[in-house]
C-alpha positions in Angstrom: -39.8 3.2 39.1 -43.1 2.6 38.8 -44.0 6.2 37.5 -41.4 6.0 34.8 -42.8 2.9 33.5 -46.4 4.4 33.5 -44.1 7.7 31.5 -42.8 5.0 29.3 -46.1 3.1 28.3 -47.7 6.4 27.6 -44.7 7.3 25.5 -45.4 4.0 23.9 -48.8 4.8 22.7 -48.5 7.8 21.8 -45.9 6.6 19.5 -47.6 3.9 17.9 -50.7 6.6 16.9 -49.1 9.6 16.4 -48.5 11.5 13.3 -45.7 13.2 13.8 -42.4 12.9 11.2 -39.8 11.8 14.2 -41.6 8.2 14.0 -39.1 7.5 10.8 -36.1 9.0 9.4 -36.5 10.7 6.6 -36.1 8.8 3.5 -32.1 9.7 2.2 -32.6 12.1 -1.2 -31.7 9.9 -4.1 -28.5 9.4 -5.5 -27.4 10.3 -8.8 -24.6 7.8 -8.5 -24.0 4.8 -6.5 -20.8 2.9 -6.4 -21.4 -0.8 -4.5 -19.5 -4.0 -3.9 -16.2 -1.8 -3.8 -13.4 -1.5 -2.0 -13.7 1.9 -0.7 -10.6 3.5 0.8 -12.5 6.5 2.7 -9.2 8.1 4.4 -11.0 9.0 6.9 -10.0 9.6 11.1 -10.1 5.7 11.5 -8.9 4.9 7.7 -12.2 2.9 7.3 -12.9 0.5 4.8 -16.3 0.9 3.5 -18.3 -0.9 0.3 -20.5 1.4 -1.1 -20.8 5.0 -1.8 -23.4 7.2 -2.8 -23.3 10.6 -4.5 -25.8 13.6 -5.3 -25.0 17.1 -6.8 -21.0 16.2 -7.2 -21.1 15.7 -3.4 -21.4 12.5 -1.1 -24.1 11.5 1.2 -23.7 8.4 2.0 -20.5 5.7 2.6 -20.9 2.2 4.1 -22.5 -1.4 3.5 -23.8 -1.8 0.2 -27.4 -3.0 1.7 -27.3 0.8 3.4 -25.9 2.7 0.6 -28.4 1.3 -2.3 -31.5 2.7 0.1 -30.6 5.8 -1.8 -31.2 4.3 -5.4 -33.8 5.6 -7.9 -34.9 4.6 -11.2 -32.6 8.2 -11.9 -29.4 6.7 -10.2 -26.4 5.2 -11.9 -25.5 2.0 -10.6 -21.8 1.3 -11.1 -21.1 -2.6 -9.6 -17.0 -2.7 -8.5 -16.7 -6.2 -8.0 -14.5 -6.0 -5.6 -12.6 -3.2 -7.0 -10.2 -0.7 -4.6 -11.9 3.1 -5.0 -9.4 5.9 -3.1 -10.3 9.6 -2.9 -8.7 12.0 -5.5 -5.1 12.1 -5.3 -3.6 15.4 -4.8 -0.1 16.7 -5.9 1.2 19.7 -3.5 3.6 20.9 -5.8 3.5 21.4 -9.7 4.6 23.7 -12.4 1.5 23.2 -15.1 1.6 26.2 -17.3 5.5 26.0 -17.8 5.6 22.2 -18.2 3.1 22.2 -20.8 5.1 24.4 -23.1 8.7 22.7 -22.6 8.0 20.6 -25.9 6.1 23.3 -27.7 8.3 24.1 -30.8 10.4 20.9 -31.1 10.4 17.2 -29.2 13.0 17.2 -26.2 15.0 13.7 -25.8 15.6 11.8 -21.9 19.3 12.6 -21.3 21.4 10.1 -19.1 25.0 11.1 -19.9 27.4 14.2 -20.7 27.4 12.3 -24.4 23.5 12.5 -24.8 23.2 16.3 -23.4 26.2 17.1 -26.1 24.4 15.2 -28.8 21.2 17.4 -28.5 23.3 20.4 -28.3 24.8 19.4 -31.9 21.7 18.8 -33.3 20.0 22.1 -32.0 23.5 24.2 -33.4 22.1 22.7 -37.2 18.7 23.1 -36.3 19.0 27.2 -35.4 21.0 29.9 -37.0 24.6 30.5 -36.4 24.5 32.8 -33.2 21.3 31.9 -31.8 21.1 30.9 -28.3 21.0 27.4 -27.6 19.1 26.9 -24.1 19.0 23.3 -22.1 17.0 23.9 -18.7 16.4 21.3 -16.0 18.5 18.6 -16.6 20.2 17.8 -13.5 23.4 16.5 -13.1 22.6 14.2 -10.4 20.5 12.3 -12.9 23.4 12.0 -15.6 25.6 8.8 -15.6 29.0 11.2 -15.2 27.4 13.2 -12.8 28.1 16.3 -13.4 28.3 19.5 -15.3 29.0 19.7 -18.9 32.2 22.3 -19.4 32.7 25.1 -20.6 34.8 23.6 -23.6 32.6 21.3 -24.3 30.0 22.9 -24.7 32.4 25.5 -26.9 33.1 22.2 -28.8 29.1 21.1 -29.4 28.5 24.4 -30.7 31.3 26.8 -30.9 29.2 29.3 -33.1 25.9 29.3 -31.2 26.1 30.6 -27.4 24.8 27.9 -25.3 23.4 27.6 -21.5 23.0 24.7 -19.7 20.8 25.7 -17.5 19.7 23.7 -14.3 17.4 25.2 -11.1 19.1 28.4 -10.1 22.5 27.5 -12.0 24.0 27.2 -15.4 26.7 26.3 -16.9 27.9 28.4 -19.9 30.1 28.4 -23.2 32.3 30.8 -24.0 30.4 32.9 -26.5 27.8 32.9 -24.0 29.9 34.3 -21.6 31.3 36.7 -23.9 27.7 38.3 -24.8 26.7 38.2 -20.9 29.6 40.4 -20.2 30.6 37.3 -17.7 34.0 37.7 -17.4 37.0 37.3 -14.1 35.8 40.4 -13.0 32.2 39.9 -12.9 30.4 40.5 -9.8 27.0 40.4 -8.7 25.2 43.6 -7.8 21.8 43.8 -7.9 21.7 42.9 -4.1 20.6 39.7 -4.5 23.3 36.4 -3.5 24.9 34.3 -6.2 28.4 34.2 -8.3 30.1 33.0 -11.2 32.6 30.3 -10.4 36.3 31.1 -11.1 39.0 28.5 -12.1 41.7 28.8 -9.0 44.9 28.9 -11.1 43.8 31.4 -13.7 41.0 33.3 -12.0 38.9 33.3 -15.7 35.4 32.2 -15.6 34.6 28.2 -15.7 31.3 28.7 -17.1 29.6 27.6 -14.4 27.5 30.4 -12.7 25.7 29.7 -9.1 21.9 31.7 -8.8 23.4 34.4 -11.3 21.5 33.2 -14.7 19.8 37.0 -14.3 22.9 37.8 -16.2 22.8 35.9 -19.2 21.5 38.2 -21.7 19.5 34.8 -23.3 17.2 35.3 -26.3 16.1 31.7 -27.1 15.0 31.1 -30.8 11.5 29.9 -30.2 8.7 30.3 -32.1 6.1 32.5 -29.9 3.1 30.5 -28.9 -0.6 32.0 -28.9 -2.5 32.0 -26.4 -5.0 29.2 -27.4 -1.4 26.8 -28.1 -1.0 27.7 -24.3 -4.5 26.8 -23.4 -4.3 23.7 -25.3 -1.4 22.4 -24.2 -2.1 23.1 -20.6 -5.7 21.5 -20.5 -3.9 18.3 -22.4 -1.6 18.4 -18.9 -4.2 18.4 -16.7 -6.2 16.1 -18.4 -3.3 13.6 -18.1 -2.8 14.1 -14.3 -6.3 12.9 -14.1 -5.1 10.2 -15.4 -2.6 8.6 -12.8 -5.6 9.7 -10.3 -4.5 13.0 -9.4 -7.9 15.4 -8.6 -6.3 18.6 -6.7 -2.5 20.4 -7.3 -0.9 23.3 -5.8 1.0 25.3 -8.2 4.0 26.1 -6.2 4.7 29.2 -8.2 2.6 30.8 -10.1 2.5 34.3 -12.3 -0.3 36.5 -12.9 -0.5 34.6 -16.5 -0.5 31.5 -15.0 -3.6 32.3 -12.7 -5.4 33.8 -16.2 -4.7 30.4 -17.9 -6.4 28.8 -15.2 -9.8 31.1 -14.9 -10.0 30.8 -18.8 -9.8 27.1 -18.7 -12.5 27.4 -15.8 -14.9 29.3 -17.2 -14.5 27.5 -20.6 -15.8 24.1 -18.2 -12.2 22.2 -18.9 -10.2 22.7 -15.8 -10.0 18.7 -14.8 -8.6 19.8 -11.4 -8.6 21.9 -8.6 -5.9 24.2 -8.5 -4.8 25.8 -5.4 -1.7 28.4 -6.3 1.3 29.4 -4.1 2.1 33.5 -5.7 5.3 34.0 -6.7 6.7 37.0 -5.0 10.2 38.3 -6.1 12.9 38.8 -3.0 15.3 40.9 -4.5 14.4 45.1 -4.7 13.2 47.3 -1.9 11.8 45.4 1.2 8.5 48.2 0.6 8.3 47.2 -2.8 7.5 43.0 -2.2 5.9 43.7 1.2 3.2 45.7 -1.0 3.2 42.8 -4.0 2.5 40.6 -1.2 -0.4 42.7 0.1 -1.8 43.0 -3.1 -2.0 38.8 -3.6 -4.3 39.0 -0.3 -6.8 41.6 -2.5 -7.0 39.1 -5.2 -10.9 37.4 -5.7 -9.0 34.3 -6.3 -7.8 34.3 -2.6 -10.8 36.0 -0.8 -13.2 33.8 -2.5 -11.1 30.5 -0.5 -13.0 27.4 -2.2 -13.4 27.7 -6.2 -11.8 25.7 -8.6 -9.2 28.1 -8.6 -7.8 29.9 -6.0 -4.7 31.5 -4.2 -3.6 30.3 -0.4 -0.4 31.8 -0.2 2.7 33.0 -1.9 6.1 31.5 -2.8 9.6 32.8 -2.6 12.9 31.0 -3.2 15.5 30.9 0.2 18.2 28.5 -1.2 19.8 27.0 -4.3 19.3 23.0 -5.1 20.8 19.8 -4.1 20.8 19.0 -7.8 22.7 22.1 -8.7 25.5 22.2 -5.8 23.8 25.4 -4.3 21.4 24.1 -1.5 22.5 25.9 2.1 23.5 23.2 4.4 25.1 23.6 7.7 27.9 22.1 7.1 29.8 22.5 3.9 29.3 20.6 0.5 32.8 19.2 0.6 35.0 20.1 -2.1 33.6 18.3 -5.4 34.1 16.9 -8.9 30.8 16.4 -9.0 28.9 19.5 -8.5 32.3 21.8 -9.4 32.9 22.8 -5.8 36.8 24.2 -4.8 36.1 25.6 -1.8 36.6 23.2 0.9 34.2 26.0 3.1 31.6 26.4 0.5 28.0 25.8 2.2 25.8 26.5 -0.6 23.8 30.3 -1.1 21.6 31.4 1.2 19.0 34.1 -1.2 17.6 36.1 1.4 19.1 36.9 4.7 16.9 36.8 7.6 16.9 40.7 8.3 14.8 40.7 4.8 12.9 37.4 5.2 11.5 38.5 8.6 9.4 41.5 7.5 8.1 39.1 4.2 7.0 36.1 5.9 5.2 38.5 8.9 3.7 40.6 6.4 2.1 37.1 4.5 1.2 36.2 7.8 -0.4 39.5 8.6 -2.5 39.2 5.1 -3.7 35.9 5.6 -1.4 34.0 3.6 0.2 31.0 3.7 4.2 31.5 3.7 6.2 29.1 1.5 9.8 29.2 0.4 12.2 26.8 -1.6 14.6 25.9 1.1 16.5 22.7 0.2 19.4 22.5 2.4 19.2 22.2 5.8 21.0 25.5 6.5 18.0 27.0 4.6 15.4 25.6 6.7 16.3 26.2 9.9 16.5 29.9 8.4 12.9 29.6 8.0 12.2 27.8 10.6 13.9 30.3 13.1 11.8 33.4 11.1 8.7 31.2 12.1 9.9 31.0 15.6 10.5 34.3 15.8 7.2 35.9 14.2 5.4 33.4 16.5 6.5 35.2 19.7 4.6 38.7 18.8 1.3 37.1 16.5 -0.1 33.8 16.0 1.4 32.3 13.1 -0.7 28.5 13.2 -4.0 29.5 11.2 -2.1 30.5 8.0 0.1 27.2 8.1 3.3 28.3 7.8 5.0 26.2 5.1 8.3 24.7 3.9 8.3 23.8 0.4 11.3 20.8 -0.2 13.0 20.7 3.2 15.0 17.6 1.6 17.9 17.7 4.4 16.8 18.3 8.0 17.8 17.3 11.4 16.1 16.0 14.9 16.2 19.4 15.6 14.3 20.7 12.9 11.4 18.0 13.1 10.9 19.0 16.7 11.1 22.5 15.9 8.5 22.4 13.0 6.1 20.2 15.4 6.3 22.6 18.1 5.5 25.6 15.6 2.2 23.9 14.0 4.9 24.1 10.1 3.8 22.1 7.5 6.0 20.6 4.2 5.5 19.7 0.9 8.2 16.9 0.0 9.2 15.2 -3.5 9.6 11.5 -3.1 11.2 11.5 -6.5 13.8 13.2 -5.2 14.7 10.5 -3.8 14.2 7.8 -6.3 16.4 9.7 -8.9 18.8 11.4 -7.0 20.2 9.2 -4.3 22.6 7.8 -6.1 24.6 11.2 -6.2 24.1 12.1 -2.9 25.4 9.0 -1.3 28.5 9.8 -3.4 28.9 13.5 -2.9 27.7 13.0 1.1 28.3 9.6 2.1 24.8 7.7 3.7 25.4 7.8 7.4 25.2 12.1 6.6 21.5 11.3 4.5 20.4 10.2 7.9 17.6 12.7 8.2 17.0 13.1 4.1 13.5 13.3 3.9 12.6 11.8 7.2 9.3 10.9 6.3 8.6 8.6 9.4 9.6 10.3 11.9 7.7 13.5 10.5 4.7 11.7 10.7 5.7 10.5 14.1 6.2 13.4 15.5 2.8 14.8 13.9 4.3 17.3 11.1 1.9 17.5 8.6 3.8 16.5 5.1 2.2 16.6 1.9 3.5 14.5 -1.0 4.4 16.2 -4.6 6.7 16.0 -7.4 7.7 19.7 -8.5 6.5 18.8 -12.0 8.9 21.0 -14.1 9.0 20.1 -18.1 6.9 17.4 -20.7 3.6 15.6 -20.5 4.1 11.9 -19.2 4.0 11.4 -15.7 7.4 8.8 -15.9 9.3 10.5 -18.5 8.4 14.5 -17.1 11.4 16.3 -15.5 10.6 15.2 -11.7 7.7 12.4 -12.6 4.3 13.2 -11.3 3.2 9.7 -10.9 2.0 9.6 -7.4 2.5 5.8 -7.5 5.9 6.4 -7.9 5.7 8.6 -5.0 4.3 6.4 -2.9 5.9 3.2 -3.5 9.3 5.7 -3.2 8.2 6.5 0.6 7.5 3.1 1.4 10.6 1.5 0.2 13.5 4.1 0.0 14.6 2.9 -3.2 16.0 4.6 -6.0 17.3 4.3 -9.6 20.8 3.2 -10.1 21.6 2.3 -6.6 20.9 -0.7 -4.9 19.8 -0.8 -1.2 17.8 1.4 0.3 18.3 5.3 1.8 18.0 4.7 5.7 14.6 2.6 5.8 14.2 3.2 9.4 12.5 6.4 7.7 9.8 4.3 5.5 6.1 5.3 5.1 3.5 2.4 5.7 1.0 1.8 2.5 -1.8 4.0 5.0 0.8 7.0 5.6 1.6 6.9 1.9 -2.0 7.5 1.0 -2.4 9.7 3.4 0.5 11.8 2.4 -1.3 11.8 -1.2 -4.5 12.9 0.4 -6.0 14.3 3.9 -2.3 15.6 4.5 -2.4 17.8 1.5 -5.6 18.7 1.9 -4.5 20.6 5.7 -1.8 21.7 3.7 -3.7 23.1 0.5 -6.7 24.2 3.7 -9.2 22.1 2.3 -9.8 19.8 4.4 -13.3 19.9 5.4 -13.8 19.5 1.4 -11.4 17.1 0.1 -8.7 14.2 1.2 -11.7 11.7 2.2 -14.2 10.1 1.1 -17.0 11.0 3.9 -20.8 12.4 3.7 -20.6 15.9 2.8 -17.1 16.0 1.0 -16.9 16.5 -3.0 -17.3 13.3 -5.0 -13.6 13.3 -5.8 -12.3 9.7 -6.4 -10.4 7.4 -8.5 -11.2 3.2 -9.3 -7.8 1.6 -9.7 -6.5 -1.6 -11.7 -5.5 -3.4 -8.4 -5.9 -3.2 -3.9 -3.1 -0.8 -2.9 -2.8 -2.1 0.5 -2.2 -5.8 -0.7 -0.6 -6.2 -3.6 3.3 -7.1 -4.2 4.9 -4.2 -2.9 6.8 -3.2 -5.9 3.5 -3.0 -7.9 2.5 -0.2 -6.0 4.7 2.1 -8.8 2.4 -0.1 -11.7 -0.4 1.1 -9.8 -3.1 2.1 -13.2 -6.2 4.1 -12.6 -9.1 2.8 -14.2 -11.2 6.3 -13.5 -11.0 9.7 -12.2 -14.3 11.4 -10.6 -14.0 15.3 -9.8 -17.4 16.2 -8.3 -18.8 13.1 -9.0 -18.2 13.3 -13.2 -16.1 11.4 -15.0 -12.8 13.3 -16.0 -10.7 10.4 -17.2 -11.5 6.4 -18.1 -8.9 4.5 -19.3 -10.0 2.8 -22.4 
């Protein structure tokens, strides 16, 4: 003892007269940017709540009590007082369609349609609007969002426009008029043989046609009448998209299925310095053609800079395929079938839904993605579909690894206690639509009845059971985050997972399956960062993360609950720079 307080002493001294740099920290490099007397939402492993924040070089280096964070000030540094304001990181969307959406509106102004009347009066309008024998095309307005719920027919559509061949056309089906029909060669003896699944549906006492075609609209010879955009229209419109996810807060999207023009779009926008986002792409990759044939197209999305690079602005994790049909259409795969339907035009009292790609095919895609690097994702809406998937995954993970590229599921709207379990045990992630829900549940408690939406979108007992979900909207068509096909307000979103409520129906879809306000954000943030693997990057707000963050109008985690969805941003940092301020 008494040699290690004679060690200590000495210690002491030479302490007290030495030289050396260890005697005080260093003094923190100065901030560019401080935020102070916030309410900082950091997401991070213990969901901290922190006041201040500094940032350097878009990136941050310091988080905690103001008194700490303001050490870091200079006479260079921009002080911005919150006054008690509520500061989250960068919201991120994990499943949009930007460069489509943005052109949806290009050549003429699209109306909101909530009834049969309102689709037929646009149809009108378009038949004076276009010459006689011009296609008239309506895509992605869904019967389950239509008062009559369900399909306009055949006759009247031949009645809107008898001289103009029309398609109504909706996810992977369509419903047709006759001329349509006509000069698709669609007739009683049509059948599809490309080798890919869908069919035209056939009335039972004639055996002609009803218009209605399920995953076959390869065979509509369309030629829309629309005036060809340049290039610079499509840069335009895009950047005024992604300027206007910024914002409702959102920092970071995946696009979910993108072409090689898409990806250009994106790099132009880039390298011109007006990409407002970070954009993390899903390749589309056709399934139908020789199995040789898409096994190379995938190889050849693992060459591209864009995915070897791994952490630009832009850049590819994965590829997309499509599995099933939708739950807005009548074509999602389910175990069990639809249930014959005036809704959704369904006779067969065995109909299930169509399954694309048979698992013989799917096996050698998703293990040649895995083999490459890349994350696997597929539209699979029905629970039929996803256990397909799932089972692929199970397989493939008996002969290689499968974890480290994050085997996906992109929807997975109906699913089971089986399939939860399943995807935990396998290390599968999701991306899931909240919207969905809020606009669709009306039809599917009438088509399904709610004790059979028990496990629709189980979002609780996903994060239970520790399946990393990410939330997104599937952003299809228009600008405006509320009136876009599928809204891409992530308020929405979120209050939609905490409550379980939806438009036109009263109650709520089996609340046992709620998000709290912390699993909401989280859902918005760290959980699709995992998914979108950029997680050591983005998703919180901690020392050495990019400066992504967003000020909002009022404290998420106290406020009424049903002004969560009237959430307003009042700024949008990427990198530490202001992208959006609302005036």
């Amino acid at each position: 003892m008494t040699r290690l307080l004679r060690y200590c002493a000495l210690a002491s001294v030479v302490i007290r007269h030495s030289g050396f740099a260890i005697l005080a920290a260093p003094a923190p490099p100065a901030a560019d940017l401080i935020l102070h007397h916030a309410k900082i939402i950091s997401v991070d492993g213990q969901f901290s709540i922190q006041e201040a924040m500094a940032i350097r070089d878009g990136a941050i280096t310091a988080i905690g009590r103001n008194d700490d964070v303001l050490k870091s000030k200079s006479d260079q540094t921009r002080l911005i007082d919150l006054a008690g304001a509520t500061v989250l990181p960068g919201l991120m969307d994990s499943h949009t369609h930007p460069a489509a959406a943005s052109m949806t509106e290009f050549d003429h102004p699209i109306p909101d349609f909530e009834s049969i009347p309102d689709v037929l009066d646009y149809i009108r309008a378009r038949a004076k609007a276009v010459p006689e024998g011009e296609w008239i095309l309506l895509d992605q307005v869904f019967i389950t969002r239509l008062r009559e719920q369900r399909y306009p027919t055949r006759e009247e559509l031949d009645r809107a426009a008898p001289k103009h061949p029309v398609m109504y056309h909706t996810g992977p089906d369509a419903s047709l008029n006759s001329l349509a029909l006509a000069l698709s060669g669609i007739d009683r003896n049509f059948k599809v043989t490309d080798g890919g699944a869908g069919f035209a549906e056939k009335d039972p006492q004639t055996g002609e046609p009803t218009g209605i075609l399920r995953n076959a609209t390869r065979y509509v010879k369309v030629t829309p009448l629309m005036e060809e955009p340049s290039r610079v229209d499509r840069l335009q419109r895009l950047s005024t998209l992604l300027h206007d996810y910024n914002s409702v807060g959102l920092t970071s999207i995946a696009d979910r299925d993108a072409f090689p023009s898409a990806l250009s779009l994106y790099t132009d926008l880039r390298d011109r310095g007006d990409l407002p986002v970070r954009v993390s792409i899903s390749h589309d990759i056709p399934s139908i053609g020789p199995i040789e044939d898409i096994q190379k197209k995938i190889r050849a999305v693992a060459e591209n800079p864009l995915f070897t690079q791994k952490d630009g602005r832009v850049r590819i994790i994965g590829i997309k395929t499509f599995l099933d049909g939708g739950m807005l259409t009548g074509s999602a795969y389910l175990r069990e079938p639809w249930g014959v339907s005036n809704i959704y035009a369904i006779t067969d009292p065995n109909y299930r839904g169509v399954l694309f790609i048979p698992k013989e095919r799917l096996l050698p895609m998703v293990r040649t993605a895995i083999q490459s690097g890349l994350q696997f994702t597929a539209h699979s809406v029905g629970d039929g579909a996803v256990q397909t998937l799932l089972d692929t995954y199970e397989e493939l993970s008996r002969e290689m690894p499968i974890k480290q590229t994050r085997p996906c599921i992109t929807h997975a709207n109906f699913q089971s206690r089986e399939i939860i379990d399943q995807a935990a045990r396998l290390g599968v992630v999701m991306d899931i639509q909240p919207a969905w829900l809020y606009l669709d549940t009306r039809t599917l408690t009438a088509q399904f009845g709610y004790d059979r939406l028990r496990w629709f979108q189980p979002l609780h007992s996903l994060f239970a059971a520790g399946v990393i979900v990410g939330g997104g909207s599937n952003h299809m068509q228009k600008i405006g985050s509320l009136r876009a096909t599928n809204p891409y307000n992530p308020f929405l979103g979120m209050w939609t997972a905490i409550t379980r409520r939806s438009k036109w129906h009263d109650g709520q879809l089996h609340p046992e399956e709620a998000l709290t306000r912390e699993q909401a954000i989280r859902f918005y943030t760290m959980n699709n960062a995992y998914l979108l693997f950029c997680e050591n990057r983005l998703g919180s707000l901690e020392p050495g993360k990019q400066a992504d963050f967003i000020i909002l109008d009022r404290d998420i985690l106290t406020c009424p609950e049903d002004e969560i969805r009237d959430i307003q941003v009042r700024a949008t940092y990427l990198a530490g720079k202001s992208v959006f301020e609302r005036k």
